[in-house]
VORO-463391 format. One record per residue (C-alpha): x, z, y; residue in one letter. Coordinates in nm, 2 decimals, always signed. Layout:
! VORO-463391
SITE       u       w       v  residu
SITE       X       Z       Y       A
...
//
This chain:
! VORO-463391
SITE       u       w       v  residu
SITE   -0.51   +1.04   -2.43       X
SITE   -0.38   +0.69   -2.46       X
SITE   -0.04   +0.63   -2.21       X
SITE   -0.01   +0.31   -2.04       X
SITE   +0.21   +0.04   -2.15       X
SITE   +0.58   +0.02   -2.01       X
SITE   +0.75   -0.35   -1.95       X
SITE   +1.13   -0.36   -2.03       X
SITE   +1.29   -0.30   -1.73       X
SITE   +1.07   -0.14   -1.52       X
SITE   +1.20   +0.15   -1.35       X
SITE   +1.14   +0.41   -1.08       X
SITE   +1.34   +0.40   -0.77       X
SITE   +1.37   +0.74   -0.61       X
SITE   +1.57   +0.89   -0.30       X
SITE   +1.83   +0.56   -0.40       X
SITE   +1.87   +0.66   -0.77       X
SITE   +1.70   +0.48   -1.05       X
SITE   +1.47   +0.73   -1.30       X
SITE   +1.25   +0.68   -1.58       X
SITE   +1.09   +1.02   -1.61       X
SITE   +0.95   +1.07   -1.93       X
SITE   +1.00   +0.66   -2.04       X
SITE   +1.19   +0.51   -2.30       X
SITE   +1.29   +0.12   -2.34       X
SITE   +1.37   -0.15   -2.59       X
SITE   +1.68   -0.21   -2.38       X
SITE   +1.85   -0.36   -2.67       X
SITE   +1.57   -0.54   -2.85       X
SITE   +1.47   -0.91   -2.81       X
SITE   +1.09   -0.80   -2.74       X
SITE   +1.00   -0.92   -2.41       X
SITE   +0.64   -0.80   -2.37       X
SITE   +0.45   -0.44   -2.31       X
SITE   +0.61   -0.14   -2.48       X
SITE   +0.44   +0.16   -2.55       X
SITE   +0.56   +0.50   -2.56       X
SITE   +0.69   +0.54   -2.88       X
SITE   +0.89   +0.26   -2.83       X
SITE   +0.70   -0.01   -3.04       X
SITE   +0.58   -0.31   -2.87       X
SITE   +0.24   -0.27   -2.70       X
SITE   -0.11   -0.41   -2.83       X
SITE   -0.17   -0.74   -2.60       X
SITE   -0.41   -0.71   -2.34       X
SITE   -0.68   -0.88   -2.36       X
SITE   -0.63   -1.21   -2.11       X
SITE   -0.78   -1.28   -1.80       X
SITE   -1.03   -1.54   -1.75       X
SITE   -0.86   -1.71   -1.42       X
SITE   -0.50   -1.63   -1.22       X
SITE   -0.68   -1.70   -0.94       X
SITE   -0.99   -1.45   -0.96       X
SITE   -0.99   -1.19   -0.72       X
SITE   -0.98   -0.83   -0.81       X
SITE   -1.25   -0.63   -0.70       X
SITE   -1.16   -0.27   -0.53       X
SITE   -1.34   -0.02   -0.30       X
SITE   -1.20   +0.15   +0.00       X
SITE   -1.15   +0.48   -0.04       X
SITE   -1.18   +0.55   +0.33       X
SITE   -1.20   +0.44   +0.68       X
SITE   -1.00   +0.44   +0.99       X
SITE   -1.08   +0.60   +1.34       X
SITE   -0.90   +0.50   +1.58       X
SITE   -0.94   +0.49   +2.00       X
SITE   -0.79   +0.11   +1.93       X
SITE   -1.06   -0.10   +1.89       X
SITE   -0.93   -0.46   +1.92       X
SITE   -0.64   -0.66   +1.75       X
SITE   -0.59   -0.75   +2.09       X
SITE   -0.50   -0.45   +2.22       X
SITE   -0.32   -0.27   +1.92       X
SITE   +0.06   -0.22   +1.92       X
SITE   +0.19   -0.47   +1.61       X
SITE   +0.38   -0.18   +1.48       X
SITE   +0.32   +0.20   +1.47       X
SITE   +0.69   +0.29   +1.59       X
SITE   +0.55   +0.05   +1.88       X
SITE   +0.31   +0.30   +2.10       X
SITE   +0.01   +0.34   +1.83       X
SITE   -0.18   +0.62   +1.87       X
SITE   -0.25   +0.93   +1.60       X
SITE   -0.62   +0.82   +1.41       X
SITE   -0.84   +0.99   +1.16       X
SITE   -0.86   +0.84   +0.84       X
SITE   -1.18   +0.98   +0.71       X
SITE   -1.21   +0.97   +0.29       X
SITE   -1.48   +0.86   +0.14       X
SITE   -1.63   +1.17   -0.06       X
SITE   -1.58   +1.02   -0.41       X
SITE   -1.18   +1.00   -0.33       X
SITE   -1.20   +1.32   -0.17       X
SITE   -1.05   +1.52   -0.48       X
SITE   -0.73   +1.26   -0.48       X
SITE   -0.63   +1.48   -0.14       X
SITE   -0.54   +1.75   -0.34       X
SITE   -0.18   +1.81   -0.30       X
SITE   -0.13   +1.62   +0.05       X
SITE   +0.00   +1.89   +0.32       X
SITE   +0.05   +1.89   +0.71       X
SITE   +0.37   +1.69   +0.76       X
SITE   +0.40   +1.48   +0.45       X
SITE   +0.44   +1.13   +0.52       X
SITE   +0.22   +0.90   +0.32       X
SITE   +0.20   +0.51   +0.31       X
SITE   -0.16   +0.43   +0.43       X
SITE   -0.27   +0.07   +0.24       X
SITE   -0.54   -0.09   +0.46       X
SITE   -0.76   -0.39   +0.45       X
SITE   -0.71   -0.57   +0.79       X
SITE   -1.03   -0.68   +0.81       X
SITE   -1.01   -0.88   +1.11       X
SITE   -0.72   -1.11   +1.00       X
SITE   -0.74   -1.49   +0.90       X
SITE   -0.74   -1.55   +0.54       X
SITE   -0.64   -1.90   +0.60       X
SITE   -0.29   -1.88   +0.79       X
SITE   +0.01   -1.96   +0.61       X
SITE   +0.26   -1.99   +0.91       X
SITE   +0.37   -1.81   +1.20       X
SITE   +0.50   -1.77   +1.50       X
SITE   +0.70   -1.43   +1.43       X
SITE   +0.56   -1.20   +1.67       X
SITE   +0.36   -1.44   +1.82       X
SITE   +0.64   -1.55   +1.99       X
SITE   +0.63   -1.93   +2.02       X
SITE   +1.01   -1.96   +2.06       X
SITE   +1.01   -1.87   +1.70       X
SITE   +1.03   -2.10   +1.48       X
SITE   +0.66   -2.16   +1.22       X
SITE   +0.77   -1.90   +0.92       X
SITE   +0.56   -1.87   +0.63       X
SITE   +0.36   -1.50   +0.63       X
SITE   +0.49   -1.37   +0.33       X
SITE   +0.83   -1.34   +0.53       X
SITE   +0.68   -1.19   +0.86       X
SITE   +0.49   -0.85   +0.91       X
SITE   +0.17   -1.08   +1.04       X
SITE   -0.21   -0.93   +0.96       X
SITE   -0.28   -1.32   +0.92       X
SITE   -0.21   -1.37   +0.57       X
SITE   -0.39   -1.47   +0.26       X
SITE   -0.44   -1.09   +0.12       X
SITE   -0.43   -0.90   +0.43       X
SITE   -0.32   -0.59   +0.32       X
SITE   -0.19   -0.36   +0.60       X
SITE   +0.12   -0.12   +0.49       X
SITE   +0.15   +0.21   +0.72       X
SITE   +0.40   +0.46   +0.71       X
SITE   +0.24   +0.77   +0.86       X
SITE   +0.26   +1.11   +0.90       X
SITE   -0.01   +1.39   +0.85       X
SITE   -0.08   +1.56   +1.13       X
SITE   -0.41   +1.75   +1.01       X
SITE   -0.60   +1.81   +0.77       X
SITE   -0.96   +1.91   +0.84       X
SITE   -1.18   +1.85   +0.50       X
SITE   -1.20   +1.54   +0.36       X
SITE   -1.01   +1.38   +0.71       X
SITE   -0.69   +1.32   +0.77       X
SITE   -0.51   +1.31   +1.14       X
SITE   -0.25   +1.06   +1.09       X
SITE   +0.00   +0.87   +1.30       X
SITE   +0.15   +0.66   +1.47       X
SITE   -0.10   +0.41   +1.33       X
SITE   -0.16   +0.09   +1.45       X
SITE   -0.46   +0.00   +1.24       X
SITE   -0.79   -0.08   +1.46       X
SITE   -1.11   +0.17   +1.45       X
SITE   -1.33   +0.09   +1.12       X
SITE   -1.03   -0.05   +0.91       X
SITE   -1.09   +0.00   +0.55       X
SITE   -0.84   +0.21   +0.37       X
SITE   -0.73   +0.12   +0.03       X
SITE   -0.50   +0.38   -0.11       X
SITE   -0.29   +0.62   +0.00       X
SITE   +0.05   +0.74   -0.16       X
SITE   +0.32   +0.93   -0.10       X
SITE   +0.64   +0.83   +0.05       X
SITE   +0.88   +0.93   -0.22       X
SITE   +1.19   +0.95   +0.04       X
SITE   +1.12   +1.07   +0.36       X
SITE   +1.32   +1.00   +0.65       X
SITE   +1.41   +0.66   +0.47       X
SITE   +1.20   +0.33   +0.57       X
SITE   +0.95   +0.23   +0.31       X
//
């Protein structure tokens, strides 16, 4: 089995400490792209045909949720958002394995509602704020709107997850899930 390629540098960031489990650099060499495992410098990859091409994923599940507006959905979970079912789709189904009643998992969503087009914001929507660019705000109006939910598991029946607080509105698209690596911290 062929590993993946490590870039010099990169590094795990666990419960505050920095690990590389299993990873080995070329801290000292003047090789600046890909490593492998062994150490030697990686075979290039072959390059992409446009930066600006889109990559293509599918959702690996769905939300259900009692919210079923932007309108009426909190703008934070912490803020009053119900528990929802996040329902996987059954080729993700095996990825479960492992997930328990109580771990907290980030939930990566597709905010399907949101305007790809907005750049700038009114933080919170409050007007008294001054126009901020998205990519400094927690807006769903953004250019990629991809939705970033700390939950909790609450119950696991099958391939369905109860999860919450979640603000995400019924039929959101899920992208991935993973686990939070420190719980009890913020993500």
């Amino acid at each position: 089995m062929k590993r993946p390629a490590v870039h010099i540098g990169d590094t795990i960031q666990q419960c505050g400490k920095l690990e590389t489990p299993g990873l080995r650099f070329l801290a000292a060499s003047s090789h600046r792209g890909p490593v492998s495992m062994s150490g030697k410098p990686a075979k290039p990859q072959t390059k992409r045909k446009s930066p600006s091409k889109i990559p293509s994923f599918r959702a690996v599940g769905i939300i259900h949720s009692e919210l079923k507006s932007r309108k009426n959905a909190p703008r934070q979970g912490a803020e009053g958002a119900p528990e929802a079912w996040l329902e996987v789709h059954d080729f993700a189904a095996p990825a479960l394995e492992g997930l328990v009643i109580g771990d907290e998992i980030i939930v990566l969503t597709w905010l399907h509602q949101s305007r790809r087009e907005v750049l700038k914001v009114h933080p919170r929507g409050n007007k008294q704020n001054p126009l901020t660019g998205v990519f400094a705000t927690r807006s769903p109006d953004r250019p990629n709107p991809i939705g970033l939910h700390r939950v909790s598991v609450r119950q696991i029946d099958g391939n369905r997850l109860r999860i919450g607080p979640i603000e995400a509105i019924d039929g959101t698209p899920v992208v991935d899930i993973k686990p939070v690596l420190c719980p009890g911290q913020e993500a």
